[in-house]
MMTF fields as JSON, N, C-alpha, C and O atoms, coordinates in Angstrom:
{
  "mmtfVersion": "1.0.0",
  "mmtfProducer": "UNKNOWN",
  "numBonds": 215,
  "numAtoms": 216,
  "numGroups": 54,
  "numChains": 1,
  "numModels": 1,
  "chainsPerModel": [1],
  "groupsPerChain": [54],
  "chainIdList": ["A"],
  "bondAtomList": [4, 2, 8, 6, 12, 10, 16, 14, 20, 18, 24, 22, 28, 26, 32, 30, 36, 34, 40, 38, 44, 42, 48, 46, 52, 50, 56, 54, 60, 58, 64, 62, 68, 66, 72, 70, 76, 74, 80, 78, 84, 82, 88, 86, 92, 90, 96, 94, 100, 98, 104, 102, 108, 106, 112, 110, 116, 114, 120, 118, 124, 122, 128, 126, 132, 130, 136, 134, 140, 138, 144, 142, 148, 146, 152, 150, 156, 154, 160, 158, 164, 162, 168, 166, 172, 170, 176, 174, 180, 178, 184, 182, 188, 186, 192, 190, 196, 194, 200, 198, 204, 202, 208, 206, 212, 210],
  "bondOrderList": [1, 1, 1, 1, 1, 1, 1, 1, 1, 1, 1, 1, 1, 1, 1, 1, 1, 1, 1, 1, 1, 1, 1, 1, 1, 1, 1, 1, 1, 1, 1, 1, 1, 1, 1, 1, 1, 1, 1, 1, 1, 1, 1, 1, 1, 1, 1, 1, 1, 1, 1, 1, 1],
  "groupList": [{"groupName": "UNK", "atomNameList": ["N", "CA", "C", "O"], "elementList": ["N", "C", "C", "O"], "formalChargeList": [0, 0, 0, 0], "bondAtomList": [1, 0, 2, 1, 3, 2], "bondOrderList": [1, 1, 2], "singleLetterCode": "X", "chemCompType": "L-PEPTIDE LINKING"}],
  "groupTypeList": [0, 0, 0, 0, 0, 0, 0, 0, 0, 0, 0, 0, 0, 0, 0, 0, 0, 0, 0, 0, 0, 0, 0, 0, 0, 0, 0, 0, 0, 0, 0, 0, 0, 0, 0, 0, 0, 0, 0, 0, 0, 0, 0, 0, 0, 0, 0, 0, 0, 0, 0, 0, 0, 0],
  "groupIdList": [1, 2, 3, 4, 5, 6, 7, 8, 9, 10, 11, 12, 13, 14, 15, 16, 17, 18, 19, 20, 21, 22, 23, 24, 25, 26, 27, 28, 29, 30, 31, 32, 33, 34, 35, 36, 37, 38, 39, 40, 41, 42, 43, 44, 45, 46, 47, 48, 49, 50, 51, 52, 53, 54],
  "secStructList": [7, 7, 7, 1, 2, 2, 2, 2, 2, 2, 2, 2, 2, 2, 6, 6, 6, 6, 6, 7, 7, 2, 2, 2, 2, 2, 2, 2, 1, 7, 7, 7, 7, 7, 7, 4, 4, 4, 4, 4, 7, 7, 7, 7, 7, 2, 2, 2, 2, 2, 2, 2, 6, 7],
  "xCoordList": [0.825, 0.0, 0.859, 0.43, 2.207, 2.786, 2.791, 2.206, 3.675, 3.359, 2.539, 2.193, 2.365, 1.191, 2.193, 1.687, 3.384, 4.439, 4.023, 3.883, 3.855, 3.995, 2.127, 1.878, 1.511, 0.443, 0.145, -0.782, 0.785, 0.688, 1.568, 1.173, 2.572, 3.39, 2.514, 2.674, 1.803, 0.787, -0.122, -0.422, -0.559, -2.017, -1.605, -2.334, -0.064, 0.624, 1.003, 0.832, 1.658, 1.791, 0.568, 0.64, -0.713, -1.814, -2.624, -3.267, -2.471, -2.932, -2.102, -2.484, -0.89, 0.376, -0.22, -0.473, -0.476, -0.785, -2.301, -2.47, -3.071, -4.081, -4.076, -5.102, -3.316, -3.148, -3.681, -3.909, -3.823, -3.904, -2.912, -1.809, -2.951, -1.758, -0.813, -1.393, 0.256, 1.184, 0.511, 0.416, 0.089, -0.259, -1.654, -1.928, -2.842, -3.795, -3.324, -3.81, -2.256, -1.638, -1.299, -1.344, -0.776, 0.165, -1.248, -1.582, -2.103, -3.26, -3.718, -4.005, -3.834, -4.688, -3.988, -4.555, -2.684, -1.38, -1.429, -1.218, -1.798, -2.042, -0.529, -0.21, 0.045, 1.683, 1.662, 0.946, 2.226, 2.319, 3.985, 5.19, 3.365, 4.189, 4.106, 3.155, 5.851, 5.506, 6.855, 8.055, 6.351, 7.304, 7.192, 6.54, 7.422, 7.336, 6.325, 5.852, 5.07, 3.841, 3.183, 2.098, 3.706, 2.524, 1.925, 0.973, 2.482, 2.145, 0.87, 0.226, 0.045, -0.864, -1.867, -2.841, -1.504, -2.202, -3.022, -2.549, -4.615, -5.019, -6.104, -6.694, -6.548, -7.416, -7.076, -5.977, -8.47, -7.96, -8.28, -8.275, -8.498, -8.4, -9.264, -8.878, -10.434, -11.888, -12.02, -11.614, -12.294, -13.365, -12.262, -12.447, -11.091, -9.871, -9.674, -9.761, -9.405, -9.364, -10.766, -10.501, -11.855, -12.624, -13.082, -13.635, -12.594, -12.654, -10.925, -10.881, -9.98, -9.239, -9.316, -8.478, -10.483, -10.627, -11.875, -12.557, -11.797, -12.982, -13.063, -14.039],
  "yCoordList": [-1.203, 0.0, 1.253, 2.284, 1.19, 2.547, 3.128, 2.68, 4.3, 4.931, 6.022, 6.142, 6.753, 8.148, 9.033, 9.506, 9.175, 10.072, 9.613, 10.445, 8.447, 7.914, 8.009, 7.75, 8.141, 8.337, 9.504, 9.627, 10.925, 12.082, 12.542, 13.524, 11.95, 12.434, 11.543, 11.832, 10.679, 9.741, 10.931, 11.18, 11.584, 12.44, 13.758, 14.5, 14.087, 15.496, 15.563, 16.514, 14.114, 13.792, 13.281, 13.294, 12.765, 12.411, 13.829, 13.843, 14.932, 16.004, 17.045, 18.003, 16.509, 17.118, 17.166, 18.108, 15.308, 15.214, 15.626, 15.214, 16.029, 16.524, 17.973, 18.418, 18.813, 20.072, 21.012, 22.218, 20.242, 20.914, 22.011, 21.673, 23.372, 24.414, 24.206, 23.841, 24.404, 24.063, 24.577, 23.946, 25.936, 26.73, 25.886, 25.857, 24.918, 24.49, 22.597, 22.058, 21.998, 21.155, 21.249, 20.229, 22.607, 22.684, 22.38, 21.218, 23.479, 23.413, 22.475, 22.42, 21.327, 20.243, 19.115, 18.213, 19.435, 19.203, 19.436, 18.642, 20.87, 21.596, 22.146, 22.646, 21.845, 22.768, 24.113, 24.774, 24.918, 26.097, 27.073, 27.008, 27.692, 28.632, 29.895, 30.655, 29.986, 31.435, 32.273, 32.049, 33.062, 33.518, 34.921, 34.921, 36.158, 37.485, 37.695, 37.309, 38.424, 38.431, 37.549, 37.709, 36.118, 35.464, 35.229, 34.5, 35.788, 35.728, 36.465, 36.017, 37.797, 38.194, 37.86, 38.563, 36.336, 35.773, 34.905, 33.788, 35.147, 33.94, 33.218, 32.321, 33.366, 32.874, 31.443, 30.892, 30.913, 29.732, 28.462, 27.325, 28.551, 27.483, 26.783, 25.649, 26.661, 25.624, 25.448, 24.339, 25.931, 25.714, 24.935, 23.762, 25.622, 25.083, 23.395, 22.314, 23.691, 22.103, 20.79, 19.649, 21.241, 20.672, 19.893, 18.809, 20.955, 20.755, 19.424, 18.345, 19.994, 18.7, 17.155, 16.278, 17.049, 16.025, 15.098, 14.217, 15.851, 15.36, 15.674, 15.305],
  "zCoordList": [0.0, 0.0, 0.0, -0.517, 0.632, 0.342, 1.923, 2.909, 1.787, 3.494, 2.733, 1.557, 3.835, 3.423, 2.32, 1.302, 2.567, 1.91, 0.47, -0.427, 0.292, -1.093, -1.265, -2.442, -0.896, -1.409, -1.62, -2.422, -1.004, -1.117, -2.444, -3.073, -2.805, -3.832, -5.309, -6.495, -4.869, -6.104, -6.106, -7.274, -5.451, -5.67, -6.153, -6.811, -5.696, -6.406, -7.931, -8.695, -8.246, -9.44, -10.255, -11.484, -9.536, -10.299, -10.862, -11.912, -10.014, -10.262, -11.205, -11.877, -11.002, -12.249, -13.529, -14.28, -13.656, -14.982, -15.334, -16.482, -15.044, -15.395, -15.38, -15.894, -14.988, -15.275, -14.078, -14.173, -12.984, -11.69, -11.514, -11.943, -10.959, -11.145, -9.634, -8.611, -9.641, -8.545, -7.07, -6.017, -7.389, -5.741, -5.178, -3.978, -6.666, -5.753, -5.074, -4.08, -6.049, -5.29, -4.222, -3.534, -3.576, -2.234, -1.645, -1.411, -1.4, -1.017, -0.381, 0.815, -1.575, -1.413, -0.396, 0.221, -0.422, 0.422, 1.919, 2.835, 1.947, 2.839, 3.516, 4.595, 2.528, 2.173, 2.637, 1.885, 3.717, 4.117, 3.15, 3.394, 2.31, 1.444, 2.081, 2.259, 2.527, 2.923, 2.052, 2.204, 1.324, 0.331, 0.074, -0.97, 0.374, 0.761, 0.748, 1.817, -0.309, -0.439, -0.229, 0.331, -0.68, -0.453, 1.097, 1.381, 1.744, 3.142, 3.264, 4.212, 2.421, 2.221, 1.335, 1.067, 0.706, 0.172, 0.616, 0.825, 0.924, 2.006, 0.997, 1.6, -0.432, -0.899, -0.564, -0.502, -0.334, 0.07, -1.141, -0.668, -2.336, -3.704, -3.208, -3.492, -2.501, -2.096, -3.772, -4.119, -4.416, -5.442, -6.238, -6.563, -6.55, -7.456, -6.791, -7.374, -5.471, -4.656, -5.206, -5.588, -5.119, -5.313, -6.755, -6.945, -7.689, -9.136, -9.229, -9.82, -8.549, -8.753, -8.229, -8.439, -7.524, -7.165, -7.6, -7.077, -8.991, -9.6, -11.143, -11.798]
}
């Protein structure tokens, strides 16, 4: 079955190939990016998240 690590990098790369965009992968990750501005970035990709899992 894999550890969780390997099921999380299957769902990053499953969403790669379908054209999911990098910032709603982290997301879906729940990956904390903190990168000058984006620290004032709080949209939170619900809708983008939801559409990739489907």
């Amino acid at each position: 079955m894999g550890t969780a690590h390997d099921r999380r990098r299957t769902c990053a790369i499953s969403m790669q190939k379908i054209g999911v965009i990098p910032t709603v992968i982290d997301a879906v990750l729940n990956h904390k990016v903190s990168r000058g501005c984006a620290d004032y970035q709080r949209y939170s990709y619900d809708k983008e998240m939801a559409d990739a899992f489907y």
